[in-house]
C-alpha positions as CSV (number, residue, x, y, z in Angstrom):
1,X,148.7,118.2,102.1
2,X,148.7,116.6,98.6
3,X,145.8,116.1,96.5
4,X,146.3,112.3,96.5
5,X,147.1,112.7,100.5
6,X,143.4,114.6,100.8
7,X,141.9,112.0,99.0
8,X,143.4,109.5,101.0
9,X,142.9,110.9,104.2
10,X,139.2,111.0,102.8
11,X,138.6,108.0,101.9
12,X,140.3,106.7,105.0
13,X,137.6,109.0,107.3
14,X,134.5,107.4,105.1
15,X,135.9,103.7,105.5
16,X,136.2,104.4,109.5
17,X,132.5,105.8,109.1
18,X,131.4,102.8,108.0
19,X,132.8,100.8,110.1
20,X,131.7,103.0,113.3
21,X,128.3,102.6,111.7
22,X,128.8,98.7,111.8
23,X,130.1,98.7,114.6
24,X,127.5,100.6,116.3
25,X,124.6,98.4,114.9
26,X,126.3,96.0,116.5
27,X,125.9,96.9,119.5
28,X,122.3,97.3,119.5
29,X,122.0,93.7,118.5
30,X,123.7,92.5,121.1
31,X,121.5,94.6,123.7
32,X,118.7,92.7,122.0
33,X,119.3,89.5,122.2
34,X,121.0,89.9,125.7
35,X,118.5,92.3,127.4
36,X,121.7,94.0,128.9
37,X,125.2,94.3,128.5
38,X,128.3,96.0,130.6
39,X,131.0,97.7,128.4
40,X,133.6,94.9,128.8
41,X,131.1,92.6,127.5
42,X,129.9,94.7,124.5
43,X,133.8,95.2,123.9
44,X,134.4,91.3,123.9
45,X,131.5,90.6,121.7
46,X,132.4,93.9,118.7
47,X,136.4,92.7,119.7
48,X,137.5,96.2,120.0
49,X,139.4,98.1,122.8
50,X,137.0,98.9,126.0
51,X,137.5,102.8,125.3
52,X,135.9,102.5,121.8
53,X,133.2,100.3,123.0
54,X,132.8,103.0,125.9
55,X,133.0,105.9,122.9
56,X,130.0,103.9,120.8
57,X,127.7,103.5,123.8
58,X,128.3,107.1,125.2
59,X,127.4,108.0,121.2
60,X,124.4,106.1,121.2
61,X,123.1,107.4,124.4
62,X,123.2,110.3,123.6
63,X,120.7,109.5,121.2
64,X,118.6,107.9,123.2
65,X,119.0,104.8,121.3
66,X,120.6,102.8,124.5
67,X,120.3,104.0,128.3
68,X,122.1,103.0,131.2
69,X,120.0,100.2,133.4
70,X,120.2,101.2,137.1
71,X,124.0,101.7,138.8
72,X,125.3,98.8,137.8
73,X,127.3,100.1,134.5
74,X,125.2,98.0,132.2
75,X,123.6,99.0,129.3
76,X,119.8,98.3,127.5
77,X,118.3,99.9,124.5
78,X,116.8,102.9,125.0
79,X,113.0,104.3,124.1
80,X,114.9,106.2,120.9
81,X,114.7,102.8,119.1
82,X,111.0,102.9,120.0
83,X,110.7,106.3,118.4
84,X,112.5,104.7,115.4
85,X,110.5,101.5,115.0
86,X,107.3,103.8,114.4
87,X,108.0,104.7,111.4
88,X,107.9,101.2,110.2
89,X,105.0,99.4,112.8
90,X,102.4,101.2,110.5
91,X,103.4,98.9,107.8
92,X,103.9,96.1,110.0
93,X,100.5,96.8,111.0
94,X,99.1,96.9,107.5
95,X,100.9,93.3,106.7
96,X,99.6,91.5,109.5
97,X,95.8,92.5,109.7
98,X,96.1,91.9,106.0
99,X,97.2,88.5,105.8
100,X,94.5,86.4,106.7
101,X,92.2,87.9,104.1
102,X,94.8,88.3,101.5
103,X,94.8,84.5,102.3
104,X,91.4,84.2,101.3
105,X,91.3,86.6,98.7
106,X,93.9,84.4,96.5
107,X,91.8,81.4,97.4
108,X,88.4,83.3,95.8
109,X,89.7,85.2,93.2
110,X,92.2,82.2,92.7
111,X,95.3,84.9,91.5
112,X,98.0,86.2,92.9
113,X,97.4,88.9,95.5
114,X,99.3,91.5,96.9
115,X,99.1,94.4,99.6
116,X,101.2,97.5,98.3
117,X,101.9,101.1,100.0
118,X,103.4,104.5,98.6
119,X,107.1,104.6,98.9
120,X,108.7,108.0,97.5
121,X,107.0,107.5,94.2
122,X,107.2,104.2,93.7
123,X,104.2,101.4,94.9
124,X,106.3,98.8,97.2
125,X,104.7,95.6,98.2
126,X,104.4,94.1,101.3
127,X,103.4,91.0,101.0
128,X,102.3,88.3,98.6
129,X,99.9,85.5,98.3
130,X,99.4,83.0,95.5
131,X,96.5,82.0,94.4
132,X,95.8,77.9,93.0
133,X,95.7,78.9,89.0
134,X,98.4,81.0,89.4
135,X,100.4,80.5,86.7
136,X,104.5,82.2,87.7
137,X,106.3,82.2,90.8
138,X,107.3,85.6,90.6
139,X,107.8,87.4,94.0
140,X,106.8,91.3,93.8
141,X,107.4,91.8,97.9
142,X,110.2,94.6,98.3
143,X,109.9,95.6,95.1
144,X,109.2,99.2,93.9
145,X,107.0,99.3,91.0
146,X,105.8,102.5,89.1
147,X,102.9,104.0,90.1
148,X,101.6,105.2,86.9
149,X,101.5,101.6,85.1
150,X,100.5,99.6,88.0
151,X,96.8,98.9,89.5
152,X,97.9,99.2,93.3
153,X,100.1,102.7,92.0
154,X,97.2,104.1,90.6
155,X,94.9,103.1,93.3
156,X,97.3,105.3,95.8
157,X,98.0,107.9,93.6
158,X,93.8,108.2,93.0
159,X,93.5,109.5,96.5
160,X,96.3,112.0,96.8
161,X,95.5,115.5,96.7
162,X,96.3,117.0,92.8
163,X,99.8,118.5,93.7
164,X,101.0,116.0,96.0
165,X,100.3,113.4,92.7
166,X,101.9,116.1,90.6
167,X,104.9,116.3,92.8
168,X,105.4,112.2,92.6
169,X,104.5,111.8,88.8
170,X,107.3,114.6,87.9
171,X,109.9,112.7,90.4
172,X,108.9,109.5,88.5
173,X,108.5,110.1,85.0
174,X,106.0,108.5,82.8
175,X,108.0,106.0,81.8
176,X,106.6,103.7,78.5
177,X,107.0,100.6,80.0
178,X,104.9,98.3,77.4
179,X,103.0,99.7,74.2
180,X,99.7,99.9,76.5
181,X,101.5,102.0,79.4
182,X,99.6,105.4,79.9
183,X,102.3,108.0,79.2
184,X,100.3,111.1,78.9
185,X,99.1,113.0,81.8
186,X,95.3,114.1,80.5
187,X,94.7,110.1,79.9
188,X,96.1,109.3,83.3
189,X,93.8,111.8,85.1
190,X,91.1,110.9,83.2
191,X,91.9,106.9,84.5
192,X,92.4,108.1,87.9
193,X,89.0,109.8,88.0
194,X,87.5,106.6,87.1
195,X,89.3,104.7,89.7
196,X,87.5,107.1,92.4
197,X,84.4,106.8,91.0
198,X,83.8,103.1,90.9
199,X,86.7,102.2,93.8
200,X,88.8,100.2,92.1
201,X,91.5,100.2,90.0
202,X,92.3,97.9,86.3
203,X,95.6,97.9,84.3
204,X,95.8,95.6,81.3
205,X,99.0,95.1,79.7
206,X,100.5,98.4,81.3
207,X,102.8,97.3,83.5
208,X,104.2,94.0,81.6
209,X,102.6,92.7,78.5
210,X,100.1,90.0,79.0
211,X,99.7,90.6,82.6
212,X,96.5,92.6,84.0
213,X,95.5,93.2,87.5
214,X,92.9,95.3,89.7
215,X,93.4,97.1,92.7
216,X,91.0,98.8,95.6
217,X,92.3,101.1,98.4
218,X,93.0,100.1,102.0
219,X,92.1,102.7,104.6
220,X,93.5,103.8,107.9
221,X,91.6,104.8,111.3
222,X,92.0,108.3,109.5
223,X,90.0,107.5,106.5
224,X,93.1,107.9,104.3
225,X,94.4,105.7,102.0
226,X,97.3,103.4,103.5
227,X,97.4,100.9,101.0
228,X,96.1,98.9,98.1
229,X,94.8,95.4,97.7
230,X,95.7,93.9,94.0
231,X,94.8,90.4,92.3
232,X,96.7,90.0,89.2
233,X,97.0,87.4,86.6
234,X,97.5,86.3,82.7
235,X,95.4,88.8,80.4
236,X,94.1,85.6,79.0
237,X,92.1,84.7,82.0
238,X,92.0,87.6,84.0
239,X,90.2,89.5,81.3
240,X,88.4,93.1,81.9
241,X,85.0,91.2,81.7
242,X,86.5,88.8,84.4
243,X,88.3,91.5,86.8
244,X,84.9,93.8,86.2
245,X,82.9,90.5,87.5
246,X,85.1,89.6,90.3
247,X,85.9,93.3,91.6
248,X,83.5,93.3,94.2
249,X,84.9,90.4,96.3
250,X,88.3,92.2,96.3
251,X,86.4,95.6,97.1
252,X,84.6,94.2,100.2
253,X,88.5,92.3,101.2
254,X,90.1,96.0,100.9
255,X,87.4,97.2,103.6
256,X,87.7,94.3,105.5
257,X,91.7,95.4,106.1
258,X,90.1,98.7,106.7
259,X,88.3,97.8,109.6
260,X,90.4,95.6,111.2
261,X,92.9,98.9,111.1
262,X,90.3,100.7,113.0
263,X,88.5,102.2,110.0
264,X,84.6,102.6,110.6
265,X,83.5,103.9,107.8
């Protein structure tokens, strides 16, 4: 075979891959919103041959992602999708026994809050409230932010055991994002200590210029840190005085999330 053949043939193989993957993805949908579905059906609905069809659900059960429902030849998704969805109910957990005091939280503090958990080394937030004086529309849910400049980052990274935050600080660099950013690893540590001891977080200026923000830890049933609680706003009103004097309030909301994920401490 050729080199331009093999390349070809290649870039044929990861096309079809795709489109198995699509095709397959498919198919669980359709056993969602159906309930159950019979080969012909799922073949009708994807518009492919019955065999394929047949190919994608024998694929998938073996997987346990769909099973076959009695003798009848139809097929519903399988408890491999519930094995799946666990690694994401955690967070779905965290987003919905926040939201009511998030709600609130904006409404006291009256700045934008969100909730945020570790992500590879990034900080990702999961959801967003905005608070009456605040003052852009930004939207920071779904985005990764860097845990070394941000107050929810350094709030997780505060709790991780020394060579775990190693590990995550070398993968992510200490990138200068504004003249204020932390860059150097003693001056980090040394903030990070501080963000134990009083059990909250502040970054002024670090993350974008002219924007501060605090930041207290969220903990599971476990005791661990699951996630962190941030109010942020304009350096010109949220000042360190300000966020010092207001800190509390979002302290006693972070615990509040706690409990209502089982915490008891």
């Amino acid at each position: 075979m050729s080199n331009h053949s093999a390349v070809a043939d290649s870039a044929g193989q990861a096309a079809g891959g795709v489109q198995s993957v699509d095709r397959a993805v498919s198919v669980l949908e359709i056993l969602a919103q159906r309930g159950e579905a019979g080969v012909s059906e799922v073949a009708a609905e994807i518009d492919v041959h019955k065999s394929t069809a047949f190919r994608l659900l024998g694929a998938l059960e073996a997987r346990g992602l769909v099973e076959q429902a009695g003798e009848r030849g139809k097929y519903r998704l399988g408890f491999g999708i519930v094995r799946l969805a666990g690694a994401v109910t955690d967070r779905t957990d965290i987003t919905q026994h926040s939201r009511p005091v998030c709600e609130r939280l904006a409404e006291e503090l009256g700045e934008t809050v969100n909730i945020a958990v570790l992500e590879s080394h990034y900080a990702i937030n999961l959801y967003q409230v905005r608070g009456p004086g605040a003052v852009t529309a930004h939207n920071w849910v779904g985005q990764l932010t860097p845990l070394h400049a941000t107050s929810s980052g350094k709030v997780l990274l505060a709790q991780l055991p020394a060579k775990r935050r190693a590990e995550l600080l070398a993968a992510a660099g200490l990138e200068k994002l504004t003249p204020d950013t932390l860059t150097s690893k003693t001056r980090l540590e040394k903030d990070l200590a501080e963000v134990r001891e009083r059990g909250y977080s502040m970054t002024q200026g670090e993350f974008e210029i002219g924007l501060n923000a605090m930041a207290a830890p969220v903990r599971g049933r476990d005791g661990k840190v699951v996630a962190a609680v941030s109010a942020s706003g304009p350096g010109y009103r949220f000042t360190e005085e300000r966020m010092r004097e207001l800190a509390p309030i979002l302290v006693s909301g972070a615990d509040e999330i706690s409990h209502r994920l089982g915490y008891l401490g």
